[in-house]
Structure formats: structure tokens, C-alpha cells
N, C-alpha and C positions, 0 to 999 in steps of 0.2 A: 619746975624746970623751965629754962628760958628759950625762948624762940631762938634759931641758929640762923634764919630767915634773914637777909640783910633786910632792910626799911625799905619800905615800897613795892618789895615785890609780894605778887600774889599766892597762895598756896594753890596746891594742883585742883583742879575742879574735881568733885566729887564722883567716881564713876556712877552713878544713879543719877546724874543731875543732867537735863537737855545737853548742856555744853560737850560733858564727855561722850554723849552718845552720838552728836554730831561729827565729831573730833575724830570717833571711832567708824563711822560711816564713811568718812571722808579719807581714812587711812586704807579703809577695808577696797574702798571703790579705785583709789589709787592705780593701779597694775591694769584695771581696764583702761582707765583715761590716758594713761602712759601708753598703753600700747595703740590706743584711737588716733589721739596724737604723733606716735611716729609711724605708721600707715598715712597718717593725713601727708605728712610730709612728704615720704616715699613719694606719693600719687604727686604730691606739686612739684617736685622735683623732677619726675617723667618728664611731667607738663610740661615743664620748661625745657627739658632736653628735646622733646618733640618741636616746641616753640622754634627755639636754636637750628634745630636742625633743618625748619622748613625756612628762618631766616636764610640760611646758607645756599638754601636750594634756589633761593627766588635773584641770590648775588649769582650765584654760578648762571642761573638759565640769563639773566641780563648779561652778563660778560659773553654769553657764548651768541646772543641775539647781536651784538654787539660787532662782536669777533668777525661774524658771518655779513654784518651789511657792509664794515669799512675797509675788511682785512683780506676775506674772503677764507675765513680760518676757520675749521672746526675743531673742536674738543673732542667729538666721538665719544656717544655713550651720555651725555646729558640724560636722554630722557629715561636711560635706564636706573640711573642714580635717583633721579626723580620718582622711580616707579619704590624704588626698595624705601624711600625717603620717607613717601606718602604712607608705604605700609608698615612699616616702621614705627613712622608720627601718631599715625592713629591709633596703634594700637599700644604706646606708653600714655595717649591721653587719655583712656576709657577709665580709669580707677579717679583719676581728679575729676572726671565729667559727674562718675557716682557719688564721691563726695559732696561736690558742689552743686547735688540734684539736677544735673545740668539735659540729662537727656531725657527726650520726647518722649512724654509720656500723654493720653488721652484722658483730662478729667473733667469730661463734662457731666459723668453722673457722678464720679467717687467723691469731691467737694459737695454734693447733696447728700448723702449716706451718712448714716450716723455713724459715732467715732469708732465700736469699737465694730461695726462692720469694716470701716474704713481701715482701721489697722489690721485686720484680718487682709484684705486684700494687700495691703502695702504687703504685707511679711508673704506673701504668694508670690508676689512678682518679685522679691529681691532672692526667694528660694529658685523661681525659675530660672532669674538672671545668675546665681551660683551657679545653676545645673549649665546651662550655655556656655557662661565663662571655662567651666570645668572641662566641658566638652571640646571647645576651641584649643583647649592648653593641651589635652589629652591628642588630637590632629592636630595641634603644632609638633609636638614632640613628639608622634609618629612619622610626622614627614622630615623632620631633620635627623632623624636617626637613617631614613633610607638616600638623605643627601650624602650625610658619614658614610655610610654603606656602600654608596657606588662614587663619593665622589666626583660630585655633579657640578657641572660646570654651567654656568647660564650661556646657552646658545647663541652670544651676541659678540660684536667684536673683542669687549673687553675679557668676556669669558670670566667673569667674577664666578671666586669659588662661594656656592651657594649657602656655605652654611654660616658664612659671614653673616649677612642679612636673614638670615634663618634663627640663626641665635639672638641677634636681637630683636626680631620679633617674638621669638620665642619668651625675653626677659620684659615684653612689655605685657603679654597676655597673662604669665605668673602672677606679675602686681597685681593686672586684672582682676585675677581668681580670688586671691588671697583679700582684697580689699572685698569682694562682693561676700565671700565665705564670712568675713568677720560683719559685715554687715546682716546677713542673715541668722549667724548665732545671736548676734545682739539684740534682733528686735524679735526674734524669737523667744528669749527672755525676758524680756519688755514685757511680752504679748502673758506670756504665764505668769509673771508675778502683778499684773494688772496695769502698766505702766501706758496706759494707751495715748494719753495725751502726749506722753514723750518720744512716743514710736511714732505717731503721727507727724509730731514734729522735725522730725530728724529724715522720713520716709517719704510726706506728701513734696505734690510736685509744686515749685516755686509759683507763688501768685505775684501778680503786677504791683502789690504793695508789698512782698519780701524783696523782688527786686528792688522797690525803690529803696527799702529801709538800708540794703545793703551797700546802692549805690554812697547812700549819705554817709553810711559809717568809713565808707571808702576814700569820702570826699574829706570828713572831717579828719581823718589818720594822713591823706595827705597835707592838710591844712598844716593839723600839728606838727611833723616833719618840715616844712618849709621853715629855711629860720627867721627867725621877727615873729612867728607866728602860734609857737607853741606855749601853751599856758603857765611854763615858768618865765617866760621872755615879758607876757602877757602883766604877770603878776610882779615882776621884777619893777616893770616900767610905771605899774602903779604907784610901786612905792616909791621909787623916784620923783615922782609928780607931787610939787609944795600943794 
């Protein structure tokens, strides 16, 4: 009987053979990295609305410094926009800080510890930092429930209803949780099926040469972005060249 195969193409890899078993790893792991992936985003996206909003803050307080030396004009209420801005900002950036291992942690013994003490500890503190996140989300959304409740009003001129700035801090502490929560199942599974080098990876705190590497990759992704300067622009102008 003849092959139905058009010419050149390959038959499927054998399920017993490396290739399908990678093929089948990499399907199977899918739905995690999917979901890694849209968290990561969620968190940069905070990040930036937090960005945004603390850009907005810094044009408002200069028009109102502004206002106040040439005009003799006040806005009323800067600094309380300010106050909700700040607690707000910071608490949409705490999930992209933990992706981007960004916050302060002490490793002056845990870099000398061997790996799989070390990943023991990492997966401790991102279980502790769940339990906190959890806690904070748990007193956020006790206290805005008793703003709903009596319909509270901020004490100040503008009398902003509180549950405005309550809710979204409330939406930034969520992220919060949900990004720490998925990071502690993760490397809790790491940690059980043996995966230490990779929990260590993804868990230890940033060294002065991740920083630089990432600085580079950073520099290079802008490079390639500039135009003139990307490697098909690069490659193009070769071939042109007698």
C-alpha cells in the first residue's frame, strides 16, 4: 500500500521516542505556564496603573504648588487624593514587586546554605508572605464592608465616599494574594517533586549579576526595537553591501 504522505513531510514521532515525550511534557505543563503568564501580566499591568496614577499625582501637586504661588488658588483636597493615590499605588504594585523578586529580603546566610535547605526556606517565606497577603485581603474586606455599612464619609472637605478608595485598594491586595497563593503552590510542588534548582531559581533574592544580566537583556530588546537597529534591518543591509 502507498504512502498518502505528501513528499517531505515527516510521520508523527513515535510515542516511545524522547521527542513525543517532550511534546507530551510540554502540552501537559501548558495550563500552568498559561496561567504563570497571565498573573505575570495582571501584576504589570497593576504596576503600571499604580505608575500612572502616581504620574498624575506628581502633575496635580505641581499645578496646585503652582496655583498657590502665582494665583493665590487652591484645589482643596490635593493632599488627600495623594494620601488614597499612595495607598492605592502601593498596594497594585506588591504582586509585580513579587514577581520581579523585587522586595527586600536579608541574604546574608541563605546564599551560603545549601540548595535544598535553601529552597526549603524560600518556600517558608513565600508560605508566610501568602498567610499576610491573606490576612491584609481578609482586614481589607472587613473594613469596607463596615464603610458599606454605615456609609462613611472621609472627614475632610471634599468628604469622599470611602468606599471608592477602599475598593480599589481592596482590587490591589486581591492581585496581591492570588499572585503570592500561586506562588506558594508552585514552589511547594517544586519542592515535592525534587525541583530545587528551579524553586531556587525563581524564589532566591536578585544578585548584582541577575541584576546586571537583566539590565543587558533590557538594553539589548531596546536596541532591537530602535529602527536601523534590529537584526533583520541588520541582515537586510548586509545583503545589500557589494
Amino acid at each position: 500500500m502507498s504512502d498518502s504522505r505528501p513528499s517531505g513531510a515527516h510521520p508523527p514521532p513515535d510515542a516511545r521516542s524522547p521527542g513525543a515525550s517532550s511534546v507530551a511534557a510540554s502540552t501537559a505543563a501548558s495550563p500552568d505556564s498559561r496561567l504563570d503568564r497571565g498573573l505575570t501580566r495582571l501584576s504589570r499591568g497593576a504596576a503600571l496603573a499604580a505608575g500612572y496614577g502616581a504620574l498624575l499625582l506628581s502633575a496635580l501637586i505641581t499645578f496646585e504648588v503652582l496655583a498657590r504661588k502665582f494665583f493665590a488658588f487652591s484645589l482643596q483636597g490635593v493632599d488627600e487624593i495623594g494620601g488614597y493615590v499612595l495607598a492605592i499605588g502601593v498596594a497594585f504594585s506588591f504582586a509585580f514587586a513579587l514577581t520581579q523578586r523585587a522586595h527586600t529580603r536579608v541574604d546574608v546566610l541563605l546564599t551560603r546554605l545549601p540548595p535544598r535547605l535553601r529552597a526549603l526556606l524560600n518556600l517558608v517565606a513565600l508560605v508566610l508572605l501568602c498567610v499576610f497577603s491573606l490576612f491584609m485581603l481578609w482586614r481589607a474586606g472587613a473594613t469596607l464592608g463596615e464603610t458599606l455599612e454605615f456609609s462613611s464619609l472621609a472627614s475632610t472637605p471634599l468628604q469622599t465616599p470611602l468606599w471608592i478608595p477602599q475598593s480599589l485598594w481592596l482590587i490591589g491586595l486581591s492581585v496581591f494574594a492570588i499572585v503570592t497563593l500561586r506562588a506558594a503552590v508552585r514552589a511547594g510542588v517544586q519542592l515535592a517533586r525534587g525541583q530545587i534548582d528551579a524553586l531556587n531559581a525563581g524564589c532566591d533574592p536578585l544578585s548584582a549579576d541577575d541584576e546586571l544580566d537583566e539590565a543587558r537583556r533590557h538594553y539589548v530588546a531596546a536596541e532591537a526595537a530602535t529602527p536601523g537597529h534590529s537584526a533583520d534591518g541588520q541582515i537586510a543591509g548586509r545583503e545589500k553591501t557589494p
